[in-house]
C-alpha positions as CSV (number, residue, x, y, z in Angstrom):
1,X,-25.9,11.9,49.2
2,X,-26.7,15.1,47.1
3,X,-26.1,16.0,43.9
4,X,-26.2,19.7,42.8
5,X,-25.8,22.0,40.6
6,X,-24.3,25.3,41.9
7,X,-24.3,28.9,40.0
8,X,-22.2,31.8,41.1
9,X,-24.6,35.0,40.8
10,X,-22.9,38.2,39.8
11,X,-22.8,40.4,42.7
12,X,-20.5,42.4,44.4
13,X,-19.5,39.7,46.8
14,X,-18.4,37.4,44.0
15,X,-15.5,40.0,42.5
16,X,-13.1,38.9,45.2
17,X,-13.4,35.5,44.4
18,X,-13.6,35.9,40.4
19,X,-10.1,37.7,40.7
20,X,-9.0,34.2,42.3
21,X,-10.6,32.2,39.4
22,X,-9.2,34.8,36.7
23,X,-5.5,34.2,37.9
24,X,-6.5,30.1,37.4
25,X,-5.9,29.3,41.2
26,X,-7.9,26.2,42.2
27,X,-7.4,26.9,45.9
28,X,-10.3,29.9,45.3
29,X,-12.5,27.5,44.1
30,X,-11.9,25.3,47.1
31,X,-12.0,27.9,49.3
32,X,-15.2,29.1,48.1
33,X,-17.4,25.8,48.1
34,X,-16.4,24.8,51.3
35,X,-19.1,28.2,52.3
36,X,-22.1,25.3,51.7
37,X,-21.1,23.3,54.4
38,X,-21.1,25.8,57.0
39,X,-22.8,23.7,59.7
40,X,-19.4,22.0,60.6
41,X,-16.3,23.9,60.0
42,X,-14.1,21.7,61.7
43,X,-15.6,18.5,59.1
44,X,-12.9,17.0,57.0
45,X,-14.1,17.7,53.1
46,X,-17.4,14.8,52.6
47,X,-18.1,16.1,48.7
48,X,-16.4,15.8,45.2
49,X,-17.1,18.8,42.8
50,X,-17.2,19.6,39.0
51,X,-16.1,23.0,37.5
52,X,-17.4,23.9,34.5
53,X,-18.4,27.2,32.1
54,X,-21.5,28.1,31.0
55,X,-21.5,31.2,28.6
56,X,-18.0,32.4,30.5
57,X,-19.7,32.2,34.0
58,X,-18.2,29.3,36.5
59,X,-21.4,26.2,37.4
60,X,-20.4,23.5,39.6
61,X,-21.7,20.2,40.1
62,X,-21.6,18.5,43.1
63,X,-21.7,15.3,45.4
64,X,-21.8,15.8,48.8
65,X,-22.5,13.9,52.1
66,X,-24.0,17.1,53.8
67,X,-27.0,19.5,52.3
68,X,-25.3,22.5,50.5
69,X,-26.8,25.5,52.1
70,X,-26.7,28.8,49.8
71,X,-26.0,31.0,53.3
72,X,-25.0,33.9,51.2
73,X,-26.4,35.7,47.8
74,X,-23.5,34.7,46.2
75,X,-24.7,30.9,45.4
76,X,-27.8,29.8,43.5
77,X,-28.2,26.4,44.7
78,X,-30.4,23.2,42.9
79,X,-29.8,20.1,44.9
80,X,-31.6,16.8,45.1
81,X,-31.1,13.4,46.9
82,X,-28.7,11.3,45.1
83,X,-29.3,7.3,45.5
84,X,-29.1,5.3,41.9
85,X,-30.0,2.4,41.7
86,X,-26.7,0.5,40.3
87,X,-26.6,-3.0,39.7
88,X,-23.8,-5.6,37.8
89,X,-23.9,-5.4,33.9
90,X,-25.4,-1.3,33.6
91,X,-24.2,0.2,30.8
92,X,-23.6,4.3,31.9
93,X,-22.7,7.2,29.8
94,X,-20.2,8.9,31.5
95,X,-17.7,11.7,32.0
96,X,-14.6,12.3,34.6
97,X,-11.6,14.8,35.0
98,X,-8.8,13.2,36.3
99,X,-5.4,14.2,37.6
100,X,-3.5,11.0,36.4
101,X,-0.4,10.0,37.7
102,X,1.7,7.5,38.4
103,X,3.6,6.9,41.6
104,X,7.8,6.3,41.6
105,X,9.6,4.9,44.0
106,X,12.5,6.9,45.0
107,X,15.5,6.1,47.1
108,X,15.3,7.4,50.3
109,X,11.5,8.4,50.5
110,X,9.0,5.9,52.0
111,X,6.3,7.5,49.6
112,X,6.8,7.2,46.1
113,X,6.7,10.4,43.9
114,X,4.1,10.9,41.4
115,X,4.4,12.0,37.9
116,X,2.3,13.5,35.2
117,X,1.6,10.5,32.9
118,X,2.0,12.8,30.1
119,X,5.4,13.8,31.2
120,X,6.1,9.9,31.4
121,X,5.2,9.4,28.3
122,X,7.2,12.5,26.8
123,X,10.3,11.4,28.8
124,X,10.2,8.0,27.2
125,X,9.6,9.2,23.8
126,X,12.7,11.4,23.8
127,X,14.5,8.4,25.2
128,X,13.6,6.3,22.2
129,X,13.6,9.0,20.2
130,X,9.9,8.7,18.5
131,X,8.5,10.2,16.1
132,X,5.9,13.0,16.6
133,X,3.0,10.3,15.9
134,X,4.3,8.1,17.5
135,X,4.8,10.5,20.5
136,X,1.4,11.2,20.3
137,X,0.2,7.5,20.2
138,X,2.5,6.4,23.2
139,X,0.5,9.7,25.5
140,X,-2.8,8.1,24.5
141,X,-1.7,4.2,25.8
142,X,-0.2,6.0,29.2
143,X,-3.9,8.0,30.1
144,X,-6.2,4.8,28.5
145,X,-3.8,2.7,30.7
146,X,-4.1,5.3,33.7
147,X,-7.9,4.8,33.6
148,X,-8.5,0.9,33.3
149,X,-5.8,0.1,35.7
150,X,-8.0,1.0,38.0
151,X,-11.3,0.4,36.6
152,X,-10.9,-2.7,37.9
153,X,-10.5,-2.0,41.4
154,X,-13.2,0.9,40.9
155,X,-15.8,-1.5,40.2
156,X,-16.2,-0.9,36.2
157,X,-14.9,-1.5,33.0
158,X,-14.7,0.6,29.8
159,X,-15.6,0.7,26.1
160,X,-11.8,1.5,25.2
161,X,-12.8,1.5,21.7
162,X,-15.3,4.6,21.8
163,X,-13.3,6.1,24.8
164,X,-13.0,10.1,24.5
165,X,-10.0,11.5,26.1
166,X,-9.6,15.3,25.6
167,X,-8.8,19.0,27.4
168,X,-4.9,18.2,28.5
169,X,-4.7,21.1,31.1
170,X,-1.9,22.1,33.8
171,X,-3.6,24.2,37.0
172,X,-2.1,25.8,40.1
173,X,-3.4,25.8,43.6
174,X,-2.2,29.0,45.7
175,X,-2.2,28.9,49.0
176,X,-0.8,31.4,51.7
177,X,2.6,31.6,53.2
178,X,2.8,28.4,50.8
179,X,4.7,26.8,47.6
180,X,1.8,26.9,44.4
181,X,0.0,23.3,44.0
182,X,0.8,22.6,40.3
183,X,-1.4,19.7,38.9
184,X,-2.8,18.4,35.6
185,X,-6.2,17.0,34.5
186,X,-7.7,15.5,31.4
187,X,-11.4,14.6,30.3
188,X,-12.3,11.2,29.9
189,X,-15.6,10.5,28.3
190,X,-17.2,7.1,27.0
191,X,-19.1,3.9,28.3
192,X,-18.6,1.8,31.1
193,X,-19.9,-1.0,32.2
194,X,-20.8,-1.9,36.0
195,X,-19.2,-4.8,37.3
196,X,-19.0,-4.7,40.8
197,X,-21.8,-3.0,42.3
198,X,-20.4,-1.9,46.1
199,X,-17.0,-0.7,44.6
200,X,-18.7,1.2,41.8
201,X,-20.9,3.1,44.7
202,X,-17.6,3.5,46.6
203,X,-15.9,4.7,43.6
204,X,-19.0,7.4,43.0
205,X,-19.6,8.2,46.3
206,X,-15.7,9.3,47.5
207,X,-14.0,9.7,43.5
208,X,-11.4,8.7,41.6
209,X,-7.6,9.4,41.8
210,X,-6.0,12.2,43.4
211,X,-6.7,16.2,43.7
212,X,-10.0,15.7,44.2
213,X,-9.9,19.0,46.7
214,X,-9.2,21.0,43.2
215,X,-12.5,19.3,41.2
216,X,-11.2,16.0,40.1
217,X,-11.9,12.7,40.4
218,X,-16.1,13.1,40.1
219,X,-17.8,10.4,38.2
220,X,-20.5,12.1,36.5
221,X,-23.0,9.6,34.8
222,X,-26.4,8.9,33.3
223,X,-27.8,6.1,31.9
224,X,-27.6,5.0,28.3
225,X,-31.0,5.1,26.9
């Protein structure tokens, strides 16, 4: 595996794309990462990815089974081998965006349809007719619940207590001659603690939750001390 750190470099062959990014569409973003893995196009996607800002200009961070390749001067490229060494009871620092949902079974359909936890959460709310706190406190149980339901099957378990849950956004993915990809994510930041060693690798190796194609679902981490 790699891990890297990717830069966009301002030059004439990045102002198609920034138009893409300034109109929030995901699908640009996808689009555009899948030029480091030119060697085969016909590959199913093998990396997660990370967007982030640095001083209003897009970085990205990511994990990937093939070697990015910067074929073009729009990439600046830092990349290094990525094999941790992880073993039952490490204590990691760490730091994920999620798209949380939660799956419905619907009459009809032999796949369930998935919801917005927040939206869950609201929908109750109004039901019971809470109060703005306690509106509030019922949206942090559904995304703390999101997470260490399956923590447990991801190979870890979490510091609730110190957990740091923040950036609530709604995205859209627009692709051609097709209906915009709306999705959400939120930032979930704390301690973990390893407790299954292969299905913590699988979980950091291949992500966590869905819309990882549109930067979710990457475990970022780094030890304690």
């Amino acid at each position: 595996m790699f891990f890297s750190r990717v830069q966009i470099k301002l030059c004439e062959e990045a102002l198609q794309y920034l138009k893409g990014l300034a109109k929030g569409d995901s699908y640009a973003t996808h689009q555009l990462l899948w030029n480091l893995f030119p060697n085969d196009p016909d590959a199913k996607r093998d990396f997660l990815y990370r967007a982030e800002q640095k001083e209003g200009w897009p970085i990205y961070y990511i994990l990937s089974k093939r070697e990015p390749v910067a074929t073009s001067n729009l990439f600046s490229v830092n990349k290094k081998v990525f094999d941790p060494v992880i073993i039952e009871g490490l204590q990691l620092k760490f730091n994920l965006r999620a798209n949380p949902v939660i799956a419905r079974k619907v009459e009809g359909k032999k796949n369930g349809v998935h919801h917005d936890v927040i939206m869950e959460a609201k929908k109750k709310a109004k039901q019971e007719k809470l109060s703005e706190e306690s509106t509030e406190k019922l949206k942090r149980e559904y995304i703390i619940k999101w997470l260490t339901d399956r923590a447990v099957d991801a190979g870890f378990t979490i510091d609730v207590k110190n957990l740091c849950i923040d950036a609530y956004r709604q995205h859209r993915a627009l692709k051609m001659n097709a209906k915009p990809l709306q999705y959400s994510t939120i930032d979930y930041s704390g301690i973990l603690t390893v407790t299954d060693t292969e299905k913590f690798k699988n979980t950091l190796f291949n992500g966590l939750g869905r819309s990882k194609a549109f930067g979710c679902g990457l475990l970022l981490i780094k030890p304690c001390h």
